[in-house]
N, C-alpha and C positions, 0 to 999 in steps of 0.2 A: 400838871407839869409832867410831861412824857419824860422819858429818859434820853428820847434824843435830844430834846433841848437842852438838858444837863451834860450833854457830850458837845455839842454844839458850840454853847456859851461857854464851858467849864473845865476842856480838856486838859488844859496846861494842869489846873490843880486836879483833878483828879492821877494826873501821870507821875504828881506828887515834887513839879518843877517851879510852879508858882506858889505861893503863900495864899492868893485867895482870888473869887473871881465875884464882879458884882452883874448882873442882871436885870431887865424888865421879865415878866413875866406877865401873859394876859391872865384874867380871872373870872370867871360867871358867879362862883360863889365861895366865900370867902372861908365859910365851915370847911368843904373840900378841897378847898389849897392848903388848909392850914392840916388836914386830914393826909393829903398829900405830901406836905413836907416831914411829919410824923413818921409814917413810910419809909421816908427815904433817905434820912437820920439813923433811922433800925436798921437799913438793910448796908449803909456806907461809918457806921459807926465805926466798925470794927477794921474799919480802913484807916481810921484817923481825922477822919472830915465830918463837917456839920455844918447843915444847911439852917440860916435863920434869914425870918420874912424881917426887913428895917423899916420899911414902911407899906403902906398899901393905900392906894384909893384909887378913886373912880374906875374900877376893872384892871389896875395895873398894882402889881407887888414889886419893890426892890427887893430882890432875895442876894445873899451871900453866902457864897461856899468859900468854907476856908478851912485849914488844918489849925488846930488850936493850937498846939507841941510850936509850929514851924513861927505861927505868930504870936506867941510869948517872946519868940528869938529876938523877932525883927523889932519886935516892939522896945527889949532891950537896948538894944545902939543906943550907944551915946548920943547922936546927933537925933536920933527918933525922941529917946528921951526928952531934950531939948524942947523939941518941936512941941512936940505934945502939954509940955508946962505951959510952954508960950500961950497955946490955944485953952488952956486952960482943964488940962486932964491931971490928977492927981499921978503921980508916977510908982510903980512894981505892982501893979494887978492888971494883966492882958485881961479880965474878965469885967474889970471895973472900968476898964476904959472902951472897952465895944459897947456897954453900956451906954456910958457917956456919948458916945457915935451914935448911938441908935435913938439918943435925946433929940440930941442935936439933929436929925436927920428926919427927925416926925417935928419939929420944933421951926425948922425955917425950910424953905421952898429952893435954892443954891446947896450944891455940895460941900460942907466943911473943907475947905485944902488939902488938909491933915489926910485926909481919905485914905490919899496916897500909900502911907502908910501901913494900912489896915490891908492892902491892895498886892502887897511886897516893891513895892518900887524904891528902888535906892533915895533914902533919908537926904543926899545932897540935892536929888532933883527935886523932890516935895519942899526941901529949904528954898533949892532956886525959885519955884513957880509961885511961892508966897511970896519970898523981897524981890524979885523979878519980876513979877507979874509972864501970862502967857505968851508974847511977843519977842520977850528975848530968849529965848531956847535955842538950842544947838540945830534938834532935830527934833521929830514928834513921830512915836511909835503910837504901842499902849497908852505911854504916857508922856509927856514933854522932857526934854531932857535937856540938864545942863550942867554934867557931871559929866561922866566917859561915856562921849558917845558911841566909841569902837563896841562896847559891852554891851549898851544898851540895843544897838542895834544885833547884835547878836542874837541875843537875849527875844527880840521882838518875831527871827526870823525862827529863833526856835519853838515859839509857840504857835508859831505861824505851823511849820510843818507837825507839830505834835498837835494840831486841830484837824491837820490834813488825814493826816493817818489814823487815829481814833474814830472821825467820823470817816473813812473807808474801813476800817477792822467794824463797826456797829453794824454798817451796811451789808456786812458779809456776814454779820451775824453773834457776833461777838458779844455778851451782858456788858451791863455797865458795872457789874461786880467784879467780871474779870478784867475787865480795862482801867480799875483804880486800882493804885497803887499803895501796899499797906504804907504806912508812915508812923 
């Protein structure tokens, strides 16, 4: 896993604006991905980020980058709380419940709903896309929305251009230590 794939896929949260980014990732051998993500945990620790593999097979890893601090937050909301009972996660441990995601997530072949969450997307859209199903949405960015969609599209355009300009600053030369953002 190069670092420009991590600027690529993962700019919003490395700029320190998203809560978390999820990923494929190719793989030839599974020791040095996992030697790889080691690496790069050490060198973005002290930014506030951590990257963990959710699943893996056949030459493909789900990896997640996300700020721990930023998703304790999100994971608190009421309406997240909520959600999360629903689905069946114990509530007040962000560490016991990525847990449970990452069960869930090696456990059935579909993305849990809830994902949403673990992802930073406003708790009213992840409520709408479960009792709504994905057909009735306002609009569809990142994620579906059917909450504010003035925000959300907001929200979409600015990770939009903080993808733009991270991978122009990487290209011009820039580390990936100096293009994250402590947190």
């Amino acid at each position: 896993m190069s670092d420009d794939y991590l600027i690529r896929n993962c700019a919003p949260t490395l700029a320190g604006i998203k809560t978390a980014n999820l990923f494929t990732c190719p793989f030839d051998s599974q020791q040095e991905l996992v030697q790889a993500i080691r690496q790069m945990n050490t060198r973005l620790k002290g930014k506030g980020l951590r990257l963990l593999p959710l699943r893996m097979s056949r030459g493909k890893a789900l990896i997640y980058l996300y700020r721990p601090q930023k998703l304790a937050e999100d994971l608190s909301d009421s309406l997240a709380v909520r959600l999360l009972q629903q689905q069946g996660y114990m509530p007040g441990s962000c560490q016991k419940s990525l847990v449970q995601l990452v069960r869930k997530l090696r456990c059935q072949e579909d993305f849990p709903h809830e994902i949403g969450l673990f992802l930073g997307y406003p708790p009213e859209d992840v409520h709408g896309f479960i009792t709504q199903g994905p057909g009735c949405c306002k609009c569809t960015g990142c994620w579906k929305v059917y909450g504010d969609e003035d925000a959300a599209r907001k929200k979409f355009a600015q990770y939009k251009k903080c993808t733009q300009i991270y991978c122009r600053l990487w290209a011009e030369g820039d580390d990936i230590e100096r293009l994250t953002v402590a947190g």
